[in-house]
C-alpha positions in Angstrom: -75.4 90.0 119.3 -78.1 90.1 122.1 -78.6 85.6 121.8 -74.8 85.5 122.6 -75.9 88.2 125.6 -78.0 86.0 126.4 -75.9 83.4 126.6 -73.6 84.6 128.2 -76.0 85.5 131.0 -77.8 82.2 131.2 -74.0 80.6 131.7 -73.9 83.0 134.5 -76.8 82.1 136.5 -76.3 78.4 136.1 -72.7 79.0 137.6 -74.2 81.3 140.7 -77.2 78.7 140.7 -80.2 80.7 139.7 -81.2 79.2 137.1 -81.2 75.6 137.5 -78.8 73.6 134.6 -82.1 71.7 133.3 -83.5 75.0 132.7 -80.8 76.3 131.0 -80.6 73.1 128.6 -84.1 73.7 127.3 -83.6 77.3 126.5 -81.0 75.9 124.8 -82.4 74.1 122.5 -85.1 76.2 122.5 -83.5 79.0 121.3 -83.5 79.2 117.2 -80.6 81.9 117.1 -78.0 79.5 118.7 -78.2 77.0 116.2 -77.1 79.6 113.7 -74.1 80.6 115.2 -72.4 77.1 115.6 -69.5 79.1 114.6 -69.0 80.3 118.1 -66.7 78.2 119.9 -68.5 78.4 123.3 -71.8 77.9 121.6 -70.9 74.9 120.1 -69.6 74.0 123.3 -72.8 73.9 125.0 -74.5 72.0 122.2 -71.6 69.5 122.9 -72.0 69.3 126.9 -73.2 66.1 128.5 -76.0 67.5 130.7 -76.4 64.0 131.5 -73.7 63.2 133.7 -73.3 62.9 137.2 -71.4 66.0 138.4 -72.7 67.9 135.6 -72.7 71.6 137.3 -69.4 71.0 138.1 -67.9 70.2 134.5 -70.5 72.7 133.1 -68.6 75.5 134.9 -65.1 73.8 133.9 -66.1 73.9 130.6 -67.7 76.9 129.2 -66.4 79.4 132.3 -63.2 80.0 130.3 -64.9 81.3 127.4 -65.5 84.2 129.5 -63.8 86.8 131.5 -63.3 86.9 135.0 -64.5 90.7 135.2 -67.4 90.2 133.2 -68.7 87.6 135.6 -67.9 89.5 138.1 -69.3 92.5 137.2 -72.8 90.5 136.1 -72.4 88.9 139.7 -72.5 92.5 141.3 -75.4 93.7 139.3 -77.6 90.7 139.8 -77.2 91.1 143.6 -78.8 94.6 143.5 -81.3 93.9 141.4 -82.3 90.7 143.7 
């Protein structure tokens, strides 16, 4: 599904710090396909973060990185360095 894509991306630049986590919050709740997927472990996972709290990049990235793979991470990491 391309909202989980794009999940999956915006998770990415938060962790490599392009996209600021206060940014990624109101796409969040902005976005009206999330809320219909509350299925989805991670995506109920970040409708469950505190975004609040003071080390909150930190616990972001301990929380929702391991709903991912290393290698896709790594691979989106490689591809948004030559496009930037």
């Amino acid at each position: 599904m391309k909202i989980l894509q794009d999940l999956k991306e915006n998770v990415f630049k938060v962790i490599e710090h392009y996209m600021p986590l206060e940014e990624f919050e109101s796409w969040l709740y902005s976005s009206d396909g999330l809320i219909n997927l509350m299925n989805e472990d991670v995506v109920l996972e970040v409708f469950a973060f505190n975004y609040r709290q003071s080390d909150a990049g930190y616990q972001f990235r301990k929380a929702i990185f391991k709903f991912f793979k290393e290698d896709e991470f790594l691979l989106w990491k490689v591809k948004a360095f030559i496009v930037t």
